[in-house]
N, CA, C and O atoms as a MOPAC input file, in Angstrom:
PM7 MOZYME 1SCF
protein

 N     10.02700 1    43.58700 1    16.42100 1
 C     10.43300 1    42.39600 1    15.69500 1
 C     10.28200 1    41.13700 1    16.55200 1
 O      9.75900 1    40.11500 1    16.10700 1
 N     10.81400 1    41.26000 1    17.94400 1
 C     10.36400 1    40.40100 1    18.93100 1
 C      8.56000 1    39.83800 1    18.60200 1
 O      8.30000 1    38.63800 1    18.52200 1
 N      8.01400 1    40.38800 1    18.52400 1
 C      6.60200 1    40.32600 1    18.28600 1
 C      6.17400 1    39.44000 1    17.40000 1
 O      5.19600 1    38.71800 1    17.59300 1
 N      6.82600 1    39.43500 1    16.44500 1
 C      6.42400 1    38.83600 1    15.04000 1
 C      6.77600 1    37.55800 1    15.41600 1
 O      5.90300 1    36.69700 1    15.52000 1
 N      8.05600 1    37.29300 1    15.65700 1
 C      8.60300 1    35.69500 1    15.68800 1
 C      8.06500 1    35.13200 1    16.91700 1
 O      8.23800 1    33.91600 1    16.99800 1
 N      7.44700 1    35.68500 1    17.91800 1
 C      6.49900 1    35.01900 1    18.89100 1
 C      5.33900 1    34.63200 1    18.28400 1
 O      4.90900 1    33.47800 1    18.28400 1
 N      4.70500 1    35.79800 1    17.64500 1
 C      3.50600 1    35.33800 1    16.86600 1
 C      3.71200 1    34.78300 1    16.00000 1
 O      3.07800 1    35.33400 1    15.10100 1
 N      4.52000 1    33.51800 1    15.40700 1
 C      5.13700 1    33.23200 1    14.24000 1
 C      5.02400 1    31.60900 1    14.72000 1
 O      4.32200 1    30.68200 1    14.31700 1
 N      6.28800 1    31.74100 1    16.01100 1
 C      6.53100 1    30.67100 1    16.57400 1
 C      4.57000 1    30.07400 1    17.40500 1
 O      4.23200 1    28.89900 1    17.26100 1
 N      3.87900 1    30.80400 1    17.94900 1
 C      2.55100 1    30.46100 1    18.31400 1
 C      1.52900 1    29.92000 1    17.14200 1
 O      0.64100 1    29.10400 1    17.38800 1
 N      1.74700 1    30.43500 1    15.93600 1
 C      1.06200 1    29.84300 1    14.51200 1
 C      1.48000 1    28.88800 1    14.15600 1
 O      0.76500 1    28.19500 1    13.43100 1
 N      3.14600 1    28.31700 1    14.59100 1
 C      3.34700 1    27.03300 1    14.04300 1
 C      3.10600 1    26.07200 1    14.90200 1
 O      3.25200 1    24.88600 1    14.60500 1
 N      2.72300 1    26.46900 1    16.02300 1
 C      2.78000 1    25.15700 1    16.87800 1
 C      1.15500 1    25.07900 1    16.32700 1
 O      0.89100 1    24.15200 1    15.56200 1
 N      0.21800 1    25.90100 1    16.65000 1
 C     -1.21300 1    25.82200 1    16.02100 1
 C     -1.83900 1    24.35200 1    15.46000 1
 O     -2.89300 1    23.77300 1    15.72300 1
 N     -0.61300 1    23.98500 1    14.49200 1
 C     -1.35200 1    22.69100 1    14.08900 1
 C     -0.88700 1    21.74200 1    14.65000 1
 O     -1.61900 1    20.75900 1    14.76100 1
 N      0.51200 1    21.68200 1    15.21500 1
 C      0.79400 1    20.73900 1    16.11500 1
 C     -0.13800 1    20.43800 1    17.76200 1
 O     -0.28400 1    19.51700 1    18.56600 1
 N     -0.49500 1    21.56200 1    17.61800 1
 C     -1.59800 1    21.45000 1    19.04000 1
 C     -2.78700 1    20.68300 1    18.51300 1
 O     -3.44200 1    20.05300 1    19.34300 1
 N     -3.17700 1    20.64600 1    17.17200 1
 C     -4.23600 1    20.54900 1    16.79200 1
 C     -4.31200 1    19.13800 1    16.95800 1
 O     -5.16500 1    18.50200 1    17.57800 1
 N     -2.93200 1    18.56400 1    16.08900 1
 C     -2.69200 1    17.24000 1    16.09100 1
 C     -2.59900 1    16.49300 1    17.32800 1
 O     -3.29700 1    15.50200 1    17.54500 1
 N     -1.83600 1    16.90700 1    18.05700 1
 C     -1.63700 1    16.29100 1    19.70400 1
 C     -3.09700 1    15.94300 1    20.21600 1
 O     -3.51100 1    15.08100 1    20.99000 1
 N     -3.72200 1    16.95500 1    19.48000 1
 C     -5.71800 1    16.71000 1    20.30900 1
 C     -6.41000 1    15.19300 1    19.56800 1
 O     -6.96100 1    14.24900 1    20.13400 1
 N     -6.06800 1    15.45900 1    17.82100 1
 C     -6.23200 1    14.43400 1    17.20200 1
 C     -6.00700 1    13.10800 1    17.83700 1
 O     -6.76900 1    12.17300 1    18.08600 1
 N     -4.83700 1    13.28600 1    18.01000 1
 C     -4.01900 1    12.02500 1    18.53800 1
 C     -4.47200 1    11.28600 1    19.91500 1
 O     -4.74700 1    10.08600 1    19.95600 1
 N     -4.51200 1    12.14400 1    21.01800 1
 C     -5.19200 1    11.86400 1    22.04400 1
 C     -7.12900 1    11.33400 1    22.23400 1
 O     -7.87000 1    10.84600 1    23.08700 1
 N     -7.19100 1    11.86700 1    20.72900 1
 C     -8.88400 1    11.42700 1    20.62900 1
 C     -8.80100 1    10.22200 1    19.95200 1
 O     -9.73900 1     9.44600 1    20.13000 1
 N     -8.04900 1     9.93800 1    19.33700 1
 C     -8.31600 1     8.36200 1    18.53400 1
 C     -6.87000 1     7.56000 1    18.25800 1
 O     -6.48900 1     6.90900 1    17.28500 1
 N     -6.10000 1     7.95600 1    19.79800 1
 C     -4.92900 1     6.75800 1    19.85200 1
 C     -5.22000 1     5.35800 1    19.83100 1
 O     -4.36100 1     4.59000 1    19.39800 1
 N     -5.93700 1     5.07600 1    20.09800 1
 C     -6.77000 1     3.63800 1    20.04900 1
 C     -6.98900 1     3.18400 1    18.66100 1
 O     -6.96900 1     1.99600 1    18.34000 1
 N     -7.19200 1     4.13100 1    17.87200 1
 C     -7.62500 1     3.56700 1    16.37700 1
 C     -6.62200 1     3.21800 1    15.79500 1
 O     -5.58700 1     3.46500 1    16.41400 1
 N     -6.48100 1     2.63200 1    14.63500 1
 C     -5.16500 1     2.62800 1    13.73900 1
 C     -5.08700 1     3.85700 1    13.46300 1
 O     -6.18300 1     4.16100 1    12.99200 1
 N     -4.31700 1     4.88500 1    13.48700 1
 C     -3.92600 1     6.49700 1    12.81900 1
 C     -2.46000 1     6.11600 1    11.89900 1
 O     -1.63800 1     5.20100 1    11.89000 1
 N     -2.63000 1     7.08500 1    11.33600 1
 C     -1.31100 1     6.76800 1    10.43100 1
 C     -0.92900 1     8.92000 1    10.62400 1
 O     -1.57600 1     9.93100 1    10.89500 1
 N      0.45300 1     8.55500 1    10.27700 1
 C      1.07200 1    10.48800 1    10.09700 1
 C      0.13300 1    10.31500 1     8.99100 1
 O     -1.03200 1    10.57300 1     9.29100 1
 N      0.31900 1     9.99200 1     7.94400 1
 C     -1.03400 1    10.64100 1     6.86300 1
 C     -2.10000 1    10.90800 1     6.85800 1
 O     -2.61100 1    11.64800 1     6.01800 1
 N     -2.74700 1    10.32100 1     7.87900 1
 C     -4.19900 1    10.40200 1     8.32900 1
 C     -3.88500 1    12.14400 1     9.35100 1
 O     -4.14300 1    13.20200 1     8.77500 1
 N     -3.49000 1    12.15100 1    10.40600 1
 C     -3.44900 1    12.95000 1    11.02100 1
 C     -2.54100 1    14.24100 1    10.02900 1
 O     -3.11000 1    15.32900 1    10.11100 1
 N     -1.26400 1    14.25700 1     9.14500 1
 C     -0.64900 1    15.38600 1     8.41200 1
 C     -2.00900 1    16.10200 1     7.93900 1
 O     -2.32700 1    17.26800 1     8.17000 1
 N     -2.89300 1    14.93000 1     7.07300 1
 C     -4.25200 1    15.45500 1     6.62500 1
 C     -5.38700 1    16.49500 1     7.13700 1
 O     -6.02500 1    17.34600 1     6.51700 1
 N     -5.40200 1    16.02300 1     8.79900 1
 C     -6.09800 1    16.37800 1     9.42700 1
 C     -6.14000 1    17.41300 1     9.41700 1
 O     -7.14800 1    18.11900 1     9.37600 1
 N     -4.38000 1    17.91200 1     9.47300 1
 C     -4.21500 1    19.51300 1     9.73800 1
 C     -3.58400 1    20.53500 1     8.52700 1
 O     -2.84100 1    21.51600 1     8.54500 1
 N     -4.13800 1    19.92900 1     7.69500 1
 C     -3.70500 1    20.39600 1     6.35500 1
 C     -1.98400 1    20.48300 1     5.74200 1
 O     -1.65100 1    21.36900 1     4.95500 1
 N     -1.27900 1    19.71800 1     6.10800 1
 C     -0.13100 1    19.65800 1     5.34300 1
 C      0.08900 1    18.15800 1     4.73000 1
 O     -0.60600 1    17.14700 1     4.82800 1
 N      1.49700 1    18.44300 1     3.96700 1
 C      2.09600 1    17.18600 1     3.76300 1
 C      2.32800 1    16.36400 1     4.93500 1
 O      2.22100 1    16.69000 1     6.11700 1
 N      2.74700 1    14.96600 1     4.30600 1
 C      3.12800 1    14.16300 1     5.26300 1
 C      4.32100 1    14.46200 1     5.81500 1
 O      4.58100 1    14.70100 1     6.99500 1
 N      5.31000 1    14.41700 1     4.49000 1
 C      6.27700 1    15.16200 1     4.66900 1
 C      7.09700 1    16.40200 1     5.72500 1
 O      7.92700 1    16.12400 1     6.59000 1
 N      6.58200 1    17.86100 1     5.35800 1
 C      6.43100 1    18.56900 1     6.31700 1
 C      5.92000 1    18.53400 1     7.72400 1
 O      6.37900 1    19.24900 1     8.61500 1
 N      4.71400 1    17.46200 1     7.92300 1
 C      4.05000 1    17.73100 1     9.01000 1
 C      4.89000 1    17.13100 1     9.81100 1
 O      4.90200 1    17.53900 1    10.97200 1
 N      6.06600 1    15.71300 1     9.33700 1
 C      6.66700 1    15.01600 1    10.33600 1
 C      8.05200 1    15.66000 1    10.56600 1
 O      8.93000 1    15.23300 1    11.31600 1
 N      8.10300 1    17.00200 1     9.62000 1
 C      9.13400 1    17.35200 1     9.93400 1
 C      8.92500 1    18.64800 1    11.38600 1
 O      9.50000 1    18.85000 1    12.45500 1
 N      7.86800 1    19.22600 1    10.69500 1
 C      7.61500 1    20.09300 1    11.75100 1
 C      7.22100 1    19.47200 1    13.14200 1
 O      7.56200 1    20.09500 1    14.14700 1
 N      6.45300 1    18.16300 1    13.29000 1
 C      6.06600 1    17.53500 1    14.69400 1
 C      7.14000 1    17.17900 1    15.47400 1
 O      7.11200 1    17.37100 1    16.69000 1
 N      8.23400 1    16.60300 1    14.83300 1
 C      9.71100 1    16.34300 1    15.21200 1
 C     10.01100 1    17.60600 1    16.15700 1
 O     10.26900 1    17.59100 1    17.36100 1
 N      9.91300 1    18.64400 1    15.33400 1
 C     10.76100 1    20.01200 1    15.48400 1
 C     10.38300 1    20.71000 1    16.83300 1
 O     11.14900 1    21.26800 1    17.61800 1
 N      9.36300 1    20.59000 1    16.90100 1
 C      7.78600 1    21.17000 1    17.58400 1
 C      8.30200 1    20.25200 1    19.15400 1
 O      8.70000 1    20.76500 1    20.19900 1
 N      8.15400 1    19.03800 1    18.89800 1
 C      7.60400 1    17.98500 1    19.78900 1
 C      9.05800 1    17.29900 1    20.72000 1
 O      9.10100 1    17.29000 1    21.95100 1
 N     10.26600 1    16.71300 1    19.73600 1
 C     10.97100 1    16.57000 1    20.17000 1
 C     10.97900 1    15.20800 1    19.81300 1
 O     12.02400 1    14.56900 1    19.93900 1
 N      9.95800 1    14.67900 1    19.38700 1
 C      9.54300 1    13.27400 1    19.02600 1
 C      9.25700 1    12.89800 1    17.47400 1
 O      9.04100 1    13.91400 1    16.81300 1
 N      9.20400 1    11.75200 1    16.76200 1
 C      8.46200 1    11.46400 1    15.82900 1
 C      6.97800 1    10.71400 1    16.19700 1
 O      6.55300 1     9.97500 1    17.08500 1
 N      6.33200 1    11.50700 1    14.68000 1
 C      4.72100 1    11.06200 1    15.19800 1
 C      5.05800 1     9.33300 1    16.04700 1
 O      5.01000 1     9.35300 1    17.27600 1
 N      5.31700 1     8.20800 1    15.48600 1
 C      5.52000 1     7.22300 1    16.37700 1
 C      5.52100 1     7.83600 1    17.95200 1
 O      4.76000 1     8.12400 1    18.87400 1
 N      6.65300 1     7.82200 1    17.64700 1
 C      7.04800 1     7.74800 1    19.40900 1
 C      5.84000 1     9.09000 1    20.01100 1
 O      5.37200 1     9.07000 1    21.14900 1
 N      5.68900 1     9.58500 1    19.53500 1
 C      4.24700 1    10.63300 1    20.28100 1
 C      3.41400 1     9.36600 1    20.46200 1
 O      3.32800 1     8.79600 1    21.55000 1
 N      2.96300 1     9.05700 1    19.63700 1
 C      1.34300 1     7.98600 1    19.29400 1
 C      1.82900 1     6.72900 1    20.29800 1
 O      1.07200 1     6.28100 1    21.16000 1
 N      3.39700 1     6.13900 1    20.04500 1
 C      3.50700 1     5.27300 1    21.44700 1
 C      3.43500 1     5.94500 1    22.79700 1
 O      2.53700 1     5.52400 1    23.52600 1
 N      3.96800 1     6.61200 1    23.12900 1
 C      3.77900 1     7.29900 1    24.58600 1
 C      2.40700 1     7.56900 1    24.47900 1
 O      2.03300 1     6.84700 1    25.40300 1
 N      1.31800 1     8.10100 1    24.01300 1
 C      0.05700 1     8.37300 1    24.29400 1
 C     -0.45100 1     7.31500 1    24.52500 1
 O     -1.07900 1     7.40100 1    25.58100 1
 N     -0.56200 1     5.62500 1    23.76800 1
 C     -0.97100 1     4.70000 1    23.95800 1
 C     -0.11300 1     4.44500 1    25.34600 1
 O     -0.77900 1     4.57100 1    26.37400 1
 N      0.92500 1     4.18900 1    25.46800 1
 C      1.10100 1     3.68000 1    26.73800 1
 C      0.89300 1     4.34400 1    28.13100 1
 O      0.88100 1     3.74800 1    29.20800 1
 N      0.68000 1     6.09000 1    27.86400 1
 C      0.35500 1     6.64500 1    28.95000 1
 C     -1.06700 1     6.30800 1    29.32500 1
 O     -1.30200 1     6.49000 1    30.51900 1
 N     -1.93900 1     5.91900 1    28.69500 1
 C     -3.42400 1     5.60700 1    28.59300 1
 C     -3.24700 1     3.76500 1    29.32200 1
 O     -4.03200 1     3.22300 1    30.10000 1
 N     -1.99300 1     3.19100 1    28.74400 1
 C     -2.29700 1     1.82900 1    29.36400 1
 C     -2.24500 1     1.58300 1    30.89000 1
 O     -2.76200 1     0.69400 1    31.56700 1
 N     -1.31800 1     2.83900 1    31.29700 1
 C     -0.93500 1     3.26100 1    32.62600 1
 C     -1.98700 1     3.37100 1    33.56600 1
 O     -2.12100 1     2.98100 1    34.72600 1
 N     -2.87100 1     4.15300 1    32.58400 1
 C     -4.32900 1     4.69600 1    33.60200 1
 C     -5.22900 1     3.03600 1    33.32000 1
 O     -5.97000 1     2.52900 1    34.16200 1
 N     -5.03000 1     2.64700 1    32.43900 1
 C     -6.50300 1     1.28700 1    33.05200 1
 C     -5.64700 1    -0.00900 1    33.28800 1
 O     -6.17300 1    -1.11600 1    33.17200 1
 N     -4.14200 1     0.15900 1    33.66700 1
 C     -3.55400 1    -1.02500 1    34.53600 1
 C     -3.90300 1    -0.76500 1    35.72300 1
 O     -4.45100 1    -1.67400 1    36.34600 1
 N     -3.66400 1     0.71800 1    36.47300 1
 C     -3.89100 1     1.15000 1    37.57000 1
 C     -5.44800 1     1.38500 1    37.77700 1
 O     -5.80700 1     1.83800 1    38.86400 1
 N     -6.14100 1     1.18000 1    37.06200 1
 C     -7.95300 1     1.50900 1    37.49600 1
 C     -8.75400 1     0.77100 1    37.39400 1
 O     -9.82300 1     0.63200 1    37.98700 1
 N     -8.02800 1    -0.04500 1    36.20200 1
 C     -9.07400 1    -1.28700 1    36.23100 1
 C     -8.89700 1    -2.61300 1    35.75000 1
 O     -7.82800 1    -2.85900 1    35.19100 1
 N     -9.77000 1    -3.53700 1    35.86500 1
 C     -9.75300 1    -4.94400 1    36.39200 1
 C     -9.19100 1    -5.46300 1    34.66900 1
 O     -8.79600 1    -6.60100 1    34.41100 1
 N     -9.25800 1    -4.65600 1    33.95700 1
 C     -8.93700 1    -5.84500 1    32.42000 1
 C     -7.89500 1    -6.61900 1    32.30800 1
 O     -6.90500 1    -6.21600 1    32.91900 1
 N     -7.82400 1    -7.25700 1    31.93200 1
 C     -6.70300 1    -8.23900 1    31.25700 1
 C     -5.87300 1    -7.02000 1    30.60500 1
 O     -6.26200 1    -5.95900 1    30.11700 1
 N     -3.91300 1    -7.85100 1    30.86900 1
 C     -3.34500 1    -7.25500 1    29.72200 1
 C     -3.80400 1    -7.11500 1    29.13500 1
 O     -4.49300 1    -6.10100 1    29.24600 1
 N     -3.96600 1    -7.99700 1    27.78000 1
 C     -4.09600 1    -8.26800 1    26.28300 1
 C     -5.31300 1    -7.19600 1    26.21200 1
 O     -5.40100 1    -6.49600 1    25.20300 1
 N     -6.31900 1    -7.04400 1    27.33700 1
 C     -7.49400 1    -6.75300 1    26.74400 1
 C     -7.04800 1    -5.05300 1    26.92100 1
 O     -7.46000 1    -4.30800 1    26.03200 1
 N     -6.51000 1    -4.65300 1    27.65200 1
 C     -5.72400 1    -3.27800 1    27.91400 1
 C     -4.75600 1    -3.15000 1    26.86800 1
 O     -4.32400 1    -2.00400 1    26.75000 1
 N     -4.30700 1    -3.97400 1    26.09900 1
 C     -3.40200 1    -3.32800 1    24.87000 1
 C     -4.18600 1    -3.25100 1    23.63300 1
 O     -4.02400 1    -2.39000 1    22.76900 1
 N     -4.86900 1    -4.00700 1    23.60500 1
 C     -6.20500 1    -3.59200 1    22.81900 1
 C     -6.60400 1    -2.75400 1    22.64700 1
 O     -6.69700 1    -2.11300 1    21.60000 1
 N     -7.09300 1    -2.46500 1    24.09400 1
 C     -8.09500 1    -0.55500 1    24.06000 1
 C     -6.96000 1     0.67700 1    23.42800 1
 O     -7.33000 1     1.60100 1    22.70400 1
 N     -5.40600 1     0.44200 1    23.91300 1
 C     -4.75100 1     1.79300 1    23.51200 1
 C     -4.46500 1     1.52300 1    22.06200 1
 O     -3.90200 1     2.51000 1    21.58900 1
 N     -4.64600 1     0.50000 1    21.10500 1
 C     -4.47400 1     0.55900 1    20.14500 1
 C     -3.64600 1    -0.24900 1    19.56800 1
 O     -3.18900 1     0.10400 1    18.48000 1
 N     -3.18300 1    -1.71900 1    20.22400 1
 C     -1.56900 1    -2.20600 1    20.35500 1
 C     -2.46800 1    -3.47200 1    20.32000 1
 O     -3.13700 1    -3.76700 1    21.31100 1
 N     -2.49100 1    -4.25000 1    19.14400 1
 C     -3.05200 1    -5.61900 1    19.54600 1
 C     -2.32700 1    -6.63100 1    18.96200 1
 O     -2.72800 1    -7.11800 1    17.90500 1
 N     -1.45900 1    -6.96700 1    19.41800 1
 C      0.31900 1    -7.29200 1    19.53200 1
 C      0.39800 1    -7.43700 1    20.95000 1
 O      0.90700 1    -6.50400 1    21.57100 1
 N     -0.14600 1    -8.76100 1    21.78100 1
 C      0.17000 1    -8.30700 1    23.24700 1
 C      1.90200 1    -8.39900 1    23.39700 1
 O      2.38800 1    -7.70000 1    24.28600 1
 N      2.73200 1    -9.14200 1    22.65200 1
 C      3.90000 1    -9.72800 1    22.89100 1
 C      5.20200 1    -8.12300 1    22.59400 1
 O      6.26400 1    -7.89100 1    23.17200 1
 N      4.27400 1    -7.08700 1    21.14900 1
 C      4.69600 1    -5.92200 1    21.24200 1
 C      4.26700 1    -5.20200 1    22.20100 1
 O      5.15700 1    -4.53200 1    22.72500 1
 N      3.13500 1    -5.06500 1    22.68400 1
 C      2.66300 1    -4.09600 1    23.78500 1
 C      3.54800 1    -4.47700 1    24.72300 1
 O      4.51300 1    -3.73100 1    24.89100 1
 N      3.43400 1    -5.79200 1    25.60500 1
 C      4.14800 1    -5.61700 1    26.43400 1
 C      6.34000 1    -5.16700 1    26.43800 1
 O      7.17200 1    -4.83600 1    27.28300 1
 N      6.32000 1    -5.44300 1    25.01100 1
 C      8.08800 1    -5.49900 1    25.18800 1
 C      8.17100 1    -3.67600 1    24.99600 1
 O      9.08000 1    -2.98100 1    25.45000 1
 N      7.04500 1    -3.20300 1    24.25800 1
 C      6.98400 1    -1.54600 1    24.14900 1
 C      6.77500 1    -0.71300 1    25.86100 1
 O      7.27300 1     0.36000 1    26.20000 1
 N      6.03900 1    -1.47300 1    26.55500 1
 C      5.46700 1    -0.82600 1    27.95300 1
 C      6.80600 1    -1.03700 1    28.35100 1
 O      7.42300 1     0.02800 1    28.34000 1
 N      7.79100 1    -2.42900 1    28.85300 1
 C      8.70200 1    -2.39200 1    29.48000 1
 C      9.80400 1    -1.56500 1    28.76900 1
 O     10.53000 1    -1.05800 1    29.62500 1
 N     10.13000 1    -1.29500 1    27.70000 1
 C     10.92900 1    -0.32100 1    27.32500 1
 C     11.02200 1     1.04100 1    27.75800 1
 O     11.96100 1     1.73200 1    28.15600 1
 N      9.72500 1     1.25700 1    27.56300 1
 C      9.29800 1     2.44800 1    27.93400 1
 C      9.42400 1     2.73200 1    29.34300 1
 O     10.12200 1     3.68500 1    29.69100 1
 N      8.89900 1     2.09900 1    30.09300 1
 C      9.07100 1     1.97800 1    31.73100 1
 C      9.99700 1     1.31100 1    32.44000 1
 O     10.31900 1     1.71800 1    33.55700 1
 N     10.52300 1     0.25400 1    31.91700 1
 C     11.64500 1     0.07500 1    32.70400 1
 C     10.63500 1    -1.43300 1    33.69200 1
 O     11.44700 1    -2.26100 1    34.10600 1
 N      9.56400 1    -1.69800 1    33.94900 1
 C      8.96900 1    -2.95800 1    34.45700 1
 C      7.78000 1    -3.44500 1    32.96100 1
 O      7.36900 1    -2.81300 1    31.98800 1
 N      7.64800 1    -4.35000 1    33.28000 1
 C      6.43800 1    -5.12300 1    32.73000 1
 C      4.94300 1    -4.49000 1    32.84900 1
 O      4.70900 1    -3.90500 1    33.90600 1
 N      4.23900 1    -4.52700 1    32.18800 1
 C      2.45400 1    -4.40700 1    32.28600 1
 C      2.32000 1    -5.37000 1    33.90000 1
 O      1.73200 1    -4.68900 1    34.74000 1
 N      2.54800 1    -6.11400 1    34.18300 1
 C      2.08900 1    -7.14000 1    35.00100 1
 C      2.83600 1    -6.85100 1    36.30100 1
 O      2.31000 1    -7.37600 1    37.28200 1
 N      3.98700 1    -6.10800 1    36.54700 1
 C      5.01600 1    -5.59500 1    37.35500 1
 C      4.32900 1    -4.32000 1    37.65600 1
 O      4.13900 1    -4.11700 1    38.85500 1
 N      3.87900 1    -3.33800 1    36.75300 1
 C      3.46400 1    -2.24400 1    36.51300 1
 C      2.03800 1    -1.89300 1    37.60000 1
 O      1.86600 1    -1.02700 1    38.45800 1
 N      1.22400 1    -2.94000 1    37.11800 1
 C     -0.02600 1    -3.12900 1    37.54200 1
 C     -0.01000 1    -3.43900 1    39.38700 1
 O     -0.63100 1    -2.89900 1    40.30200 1
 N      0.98100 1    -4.52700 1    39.36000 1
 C      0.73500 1    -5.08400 1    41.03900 1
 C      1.28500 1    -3.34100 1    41.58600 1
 O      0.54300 1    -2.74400 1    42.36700 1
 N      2.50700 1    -2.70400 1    41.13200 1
 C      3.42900 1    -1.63400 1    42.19400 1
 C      1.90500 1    -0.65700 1    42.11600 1
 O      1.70700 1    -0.10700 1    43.19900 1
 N      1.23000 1    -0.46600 1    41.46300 1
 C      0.73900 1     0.82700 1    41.02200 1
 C     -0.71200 1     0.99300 1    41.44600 1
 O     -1.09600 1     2.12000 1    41.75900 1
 N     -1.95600 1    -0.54500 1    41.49900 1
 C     -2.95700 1    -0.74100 1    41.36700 1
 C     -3.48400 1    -0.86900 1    42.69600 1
 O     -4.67900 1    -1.10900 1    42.86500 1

C-alpha cells in the first residue's frame, strides 16, 4: 500500500514539474495560471490549487521568485541597466520591480548589484 501512495504522490507532482519547466522557460513573457493550468492539462482552478499544495507557493509568488531569481543572475553578470534588467525577467514596472526585488531581498536592485557584482 506504501507503494501506491508514493506512486500516487510522484504522478501528482508530474504536472507540477512540468509547469515549474514552463515557467522557467518563458518567465519573461506575460504567462498567466491559465496559460500555464492549460499547458498541463487542468483547470485553472485545480491547477492553483494543486501548485499551492505541491509548491508551498501561489503560481504568483512562484513566477515572482523565478523573475527575481533571474534578475539576481544579470545584476551580478551584467552591465544592463535596472529598468533594462526588469524588463528581461518580465517586470516592466521599474518602480514595481524594484519595490518587489527589495521585498524580496531585503536591499534594492542597485544595493544588490554594487554587494554582489
Amino acid at each position: 500500500m506504501e507503494d501506491a501512495s508514493a506512486w500516487f504522490r510522484v504522478e501528482k507532482a508530474r504536472p507540477i514539474n512540468q509547469a515549474k519547466r514552463y515557467i522557467k522557460k518563458h518567465f519573461a513573457d506575460p504567462i498567466s495560471l491559465e496559460e500555464v493550468s492549460s499547458e498541463v492539462g487542468f483547470s485553472g482552478s485545480y491547477f492553483s490549487t494543486l501548485f499551492r499544495k505541491e509548491t508551498g507557493k501561489n503560481f504568483l509568488e512562484y513566477l515572482t521568485d523565478v523573475r527575481i531569481d533571474e534578475a539576481k543572475v544579470l545584476l551580478r553578470e551584467s552591465r544592463m541597466t535596472i529598468e533594462n534588467v526588469a524588463k528581461s525577467v518580465g517586470i516592466n514596472d521599474y518602480k514595481r520591480f524594484s519595490k518587489t526585488f527589495k521585498k524580496l531581498t531585503g536591499i534594492s536592485p542597485k544595493e544588490y548589484r554594487s554587494l554582489y557584482s
